[in-house]
C-alpha positions as CSV (number, residue, x, y, z in Angstrom):
1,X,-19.4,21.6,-7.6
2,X,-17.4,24.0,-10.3
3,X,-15.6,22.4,-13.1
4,X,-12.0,23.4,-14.6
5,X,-10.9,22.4,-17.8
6,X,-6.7,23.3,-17.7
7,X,-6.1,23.7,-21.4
8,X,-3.0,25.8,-21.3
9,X,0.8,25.0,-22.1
10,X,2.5,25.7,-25.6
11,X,2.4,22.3,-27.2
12,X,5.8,22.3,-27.7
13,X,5.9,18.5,-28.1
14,X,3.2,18.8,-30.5
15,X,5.0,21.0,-32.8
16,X,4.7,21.8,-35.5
17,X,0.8,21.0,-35.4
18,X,0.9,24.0,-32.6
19,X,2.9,26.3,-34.9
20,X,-0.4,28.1,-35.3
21,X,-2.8,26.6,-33.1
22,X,-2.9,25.8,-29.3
23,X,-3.1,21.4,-29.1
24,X,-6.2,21.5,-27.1
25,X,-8.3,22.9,-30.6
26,X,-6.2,19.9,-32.3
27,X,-9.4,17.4,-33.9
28,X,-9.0,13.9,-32.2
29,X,-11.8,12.3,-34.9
30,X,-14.8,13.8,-34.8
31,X,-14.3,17.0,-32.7
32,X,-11.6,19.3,-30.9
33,X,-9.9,17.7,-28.2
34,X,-11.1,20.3,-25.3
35,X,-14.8,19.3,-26.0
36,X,-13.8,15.8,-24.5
37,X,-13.5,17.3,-20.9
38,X,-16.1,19.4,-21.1
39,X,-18.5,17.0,-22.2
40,X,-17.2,14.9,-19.3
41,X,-17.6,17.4,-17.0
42,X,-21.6,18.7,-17.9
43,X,-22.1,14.8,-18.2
44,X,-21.4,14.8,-14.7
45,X,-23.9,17.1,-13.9
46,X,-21.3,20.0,-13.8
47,X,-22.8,23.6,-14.7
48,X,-20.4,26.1,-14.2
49,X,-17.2,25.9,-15.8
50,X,-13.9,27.6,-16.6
51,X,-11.8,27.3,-19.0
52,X,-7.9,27.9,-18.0
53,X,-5.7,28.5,-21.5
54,X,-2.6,30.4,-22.4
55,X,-0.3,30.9,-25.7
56,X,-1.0,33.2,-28.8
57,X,-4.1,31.5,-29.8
58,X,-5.9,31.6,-26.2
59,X,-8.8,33.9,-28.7
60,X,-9.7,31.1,-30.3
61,X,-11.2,29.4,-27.8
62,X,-13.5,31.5,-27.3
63,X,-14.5,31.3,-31.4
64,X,-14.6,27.8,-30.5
65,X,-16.5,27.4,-27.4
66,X,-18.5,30.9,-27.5
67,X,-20.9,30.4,-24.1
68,X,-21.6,26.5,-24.3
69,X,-24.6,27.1,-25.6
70,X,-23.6,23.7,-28.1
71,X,-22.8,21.7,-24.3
72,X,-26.2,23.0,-23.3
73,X,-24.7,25.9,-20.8
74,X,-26.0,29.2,-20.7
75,X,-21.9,30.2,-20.5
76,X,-18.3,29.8,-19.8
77,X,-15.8,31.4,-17.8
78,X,-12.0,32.1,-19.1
79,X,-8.8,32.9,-17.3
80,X,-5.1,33.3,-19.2
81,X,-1.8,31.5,-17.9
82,X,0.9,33.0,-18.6
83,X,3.8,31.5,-19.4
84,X,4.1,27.3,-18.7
85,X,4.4,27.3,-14.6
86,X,2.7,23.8,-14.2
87,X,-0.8,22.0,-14.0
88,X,-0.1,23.4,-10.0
89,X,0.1,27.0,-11.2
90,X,-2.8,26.9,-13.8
91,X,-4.8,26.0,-11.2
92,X,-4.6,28.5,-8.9
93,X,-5.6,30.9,-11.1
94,X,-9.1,29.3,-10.8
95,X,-9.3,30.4,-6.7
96,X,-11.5,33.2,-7.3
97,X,-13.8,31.4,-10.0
98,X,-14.4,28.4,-6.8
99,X,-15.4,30.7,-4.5
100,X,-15.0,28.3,-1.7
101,X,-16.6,25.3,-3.7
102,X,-15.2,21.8,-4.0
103,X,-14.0,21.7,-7.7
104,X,-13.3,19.2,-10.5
105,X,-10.4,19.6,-12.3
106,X,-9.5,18.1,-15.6
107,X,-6.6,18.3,-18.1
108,X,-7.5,19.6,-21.9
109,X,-6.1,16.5,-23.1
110,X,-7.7,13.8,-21.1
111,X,-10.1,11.5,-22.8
112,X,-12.5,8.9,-21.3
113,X,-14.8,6.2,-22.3
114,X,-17.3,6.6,-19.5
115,X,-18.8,9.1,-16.6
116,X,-17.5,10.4,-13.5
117,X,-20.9,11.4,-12.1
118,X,-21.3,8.5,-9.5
119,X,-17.7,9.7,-8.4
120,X,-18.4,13.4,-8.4
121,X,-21.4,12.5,-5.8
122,X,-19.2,10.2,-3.6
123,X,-17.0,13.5,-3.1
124,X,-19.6,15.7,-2.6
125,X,-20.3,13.8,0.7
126,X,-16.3,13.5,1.6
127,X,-16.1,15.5,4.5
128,X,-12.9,17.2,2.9
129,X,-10.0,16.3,1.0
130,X,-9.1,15.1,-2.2
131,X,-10.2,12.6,-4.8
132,X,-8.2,11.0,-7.7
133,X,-8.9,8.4,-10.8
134,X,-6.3,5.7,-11.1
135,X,-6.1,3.6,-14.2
136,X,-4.1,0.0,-14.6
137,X,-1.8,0.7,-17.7
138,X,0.7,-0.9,-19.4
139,X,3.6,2.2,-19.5
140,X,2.9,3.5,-16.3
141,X,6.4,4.5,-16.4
142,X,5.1,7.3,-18.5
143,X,2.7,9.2,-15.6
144,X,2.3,9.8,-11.7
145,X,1.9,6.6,-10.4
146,X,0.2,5.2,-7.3
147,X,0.9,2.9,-4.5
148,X,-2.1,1.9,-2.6
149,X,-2.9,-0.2,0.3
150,X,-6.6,-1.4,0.7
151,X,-8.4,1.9,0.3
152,X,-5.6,3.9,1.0
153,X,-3.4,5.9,-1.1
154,X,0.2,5.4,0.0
155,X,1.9,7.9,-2.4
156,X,2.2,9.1,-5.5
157,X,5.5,9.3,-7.9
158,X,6.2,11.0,-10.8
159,X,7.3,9.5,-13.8
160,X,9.2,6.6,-12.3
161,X,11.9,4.5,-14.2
162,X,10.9,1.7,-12.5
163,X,6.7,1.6,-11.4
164,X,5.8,0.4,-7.8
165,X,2.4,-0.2,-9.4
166,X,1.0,-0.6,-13.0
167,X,-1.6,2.4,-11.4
168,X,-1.6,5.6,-13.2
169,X,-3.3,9.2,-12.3
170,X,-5.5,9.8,-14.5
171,X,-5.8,14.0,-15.2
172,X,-8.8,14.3,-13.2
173,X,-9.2,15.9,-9.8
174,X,-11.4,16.6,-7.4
175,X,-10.2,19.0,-4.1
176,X,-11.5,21.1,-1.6
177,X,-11.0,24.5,-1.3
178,X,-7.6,23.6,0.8
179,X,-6.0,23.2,-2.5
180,X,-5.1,26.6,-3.5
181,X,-3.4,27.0,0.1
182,X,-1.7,23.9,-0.4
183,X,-0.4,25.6,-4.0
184,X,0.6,28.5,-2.4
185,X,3.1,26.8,-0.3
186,X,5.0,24.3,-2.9
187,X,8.4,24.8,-4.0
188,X,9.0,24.5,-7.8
189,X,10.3,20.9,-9.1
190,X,13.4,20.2,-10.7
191,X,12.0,21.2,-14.4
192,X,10.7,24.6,-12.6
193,X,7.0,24.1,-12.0
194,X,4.3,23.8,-9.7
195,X,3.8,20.1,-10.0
196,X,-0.1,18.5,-9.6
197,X,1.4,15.0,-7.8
198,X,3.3,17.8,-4.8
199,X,-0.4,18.7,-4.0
200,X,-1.9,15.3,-4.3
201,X,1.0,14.2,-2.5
202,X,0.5,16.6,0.5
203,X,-3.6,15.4,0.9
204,X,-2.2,11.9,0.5
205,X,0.3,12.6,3.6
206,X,-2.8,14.7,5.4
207,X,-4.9,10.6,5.0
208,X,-7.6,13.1,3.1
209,X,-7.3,11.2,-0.7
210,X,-9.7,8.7,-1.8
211,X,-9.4,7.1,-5.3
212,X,-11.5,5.2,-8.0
213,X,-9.8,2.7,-10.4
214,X,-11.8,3.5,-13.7
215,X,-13.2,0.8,-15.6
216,X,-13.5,2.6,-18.9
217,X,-10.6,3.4,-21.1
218,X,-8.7,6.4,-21.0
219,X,-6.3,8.1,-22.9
220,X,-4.0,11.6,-22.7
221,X,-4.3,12.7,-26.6
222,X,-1.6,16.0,-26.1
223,X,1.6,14.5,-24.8
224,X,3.1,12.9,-28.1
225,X,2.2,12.1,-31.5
226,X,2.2,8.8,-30.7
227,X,-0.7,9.5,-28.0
228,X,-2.6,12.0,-30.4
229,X,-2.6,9.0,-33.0
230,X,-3.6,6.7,-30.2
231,X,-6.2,9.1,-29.1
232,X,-8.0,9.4,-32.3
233,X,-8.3,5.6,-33.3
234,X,-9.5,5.2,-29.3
235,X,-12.4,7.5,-30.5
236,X,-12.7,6.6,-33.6
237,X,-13.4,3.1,-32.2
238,X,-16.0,4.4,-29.8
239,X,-17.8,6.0,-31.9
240,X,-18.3,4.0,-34.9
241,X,-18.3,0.9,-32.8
242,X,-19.7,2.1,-29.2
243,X,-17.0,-0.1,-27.6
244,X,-13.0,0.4,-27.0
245,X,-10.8,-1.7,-24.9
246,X,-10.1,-0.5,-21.4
């Protein structure tokens, strides 16, 4: 299994904290926020890893992150977006990095409380498809949110004014190589991008998604100041006091 950490975008919600910097080097406590996913990622027993980022200040990750040698990997791979085409379109630019592997994908501003290892090795024996971490949260309104029945995955909705379910997607994924076909053929949303819930959406349809409810908290630091604030008192919490709320 390869890991991806999508850390691209402009910020723009962020601003003017991203004036100068790109939000995924943005400290949430104790350390930069892309260190979360990685650590998540080589806590999961995850080796090889690339980095996907974009903007003006793309150079500074690799000031930041160097080979990994402080995540205890012998290096890191990078890859540029250009431009702001979607999650969808960031990730395609990791096809040749999978080499026909199963990868892990995880958004640069994604924080959890706990592991995904035990998940990681449930997918490594899915015969194919797609996996996905849900969450029970109180603003679901504010994510892609899923319907399920029993162990199934009924659909996924962006956004939603009104929630089927209090379950969000949580920005972790884990696909098949059928992924990057399944990119190739979406058409762009309404906002013009390559949207992550089409792809989900089309395994879903395809009965080839399977899903975990984390236990653990979880929190998005990069999509507001309110949930950069939120993200830092989460950690803060967790690391002065080794427990935070789920």
């Amino acid at each position: 299994m390869k890991g991806v950490v999508l850390a691209g975008g402009l910020g723009s919600r962020l601003l003017p904290l991203t004036k100068a910097t790109n939000k995924h080097l943005l400290p949430v406590y104790n350390r930069p926020m892309v260190y979360f996913p990685i650590e998540t990622l080589v806590e999961a027993g995850i080796r090889d890893i690339l980095v996907v980022t974009g903007g003006a200040n793309a150079g500074d990750f690799l000031k930041l992150l160097g080979n990994g040698k402080q995540f205890g990997l012998s290096h890191v791979n990078y890859t540029y977006q250009e431009g702001e085409g979607g999650i969808a379109e960031a990730l395609l630019l990791a096809e040749d990095f999978a080499e026909n592997e199963r990868i892990v994908v995880i958004l640069g501003d994604n924080i959890i409380g706990g592991s995904i290892k035990k998940a990681v090795k449930e997918f490594e024996q899915q015969p194919e498809g797609a996996k996905i971490f849900l969450k029970r949260v109180p603003d679901a309104e504010r994510f892609g949110v899923a319907s399920i029945e029993g162990n199934r995955v009924l659909a996924i909705e962006e956004k939603p004014p009104k929630p089927k379910s209090d379950l969000a997607v949580v920005g972790i994924y884990m696909y098949d190589n059928r992924v990057f076909e399944i990119i190739r053929e979406l058409e762009p949303s309404a906002r013009g991008e390559y949207e992550i819930t089409d792809v989900n959406n089309n395994y879903i349809n395809d009965g080839a998604m399977t899903f975990e409810v984390l236990d653990c908290w979880w929190t998005d630091a990069g999509t507001s100041f309110d949930s950069l604030l939120r993200a830092n008192n989460m950690v803060a919490s967790w690391v002065k006091e080794g427990t935070v709320s789920a």
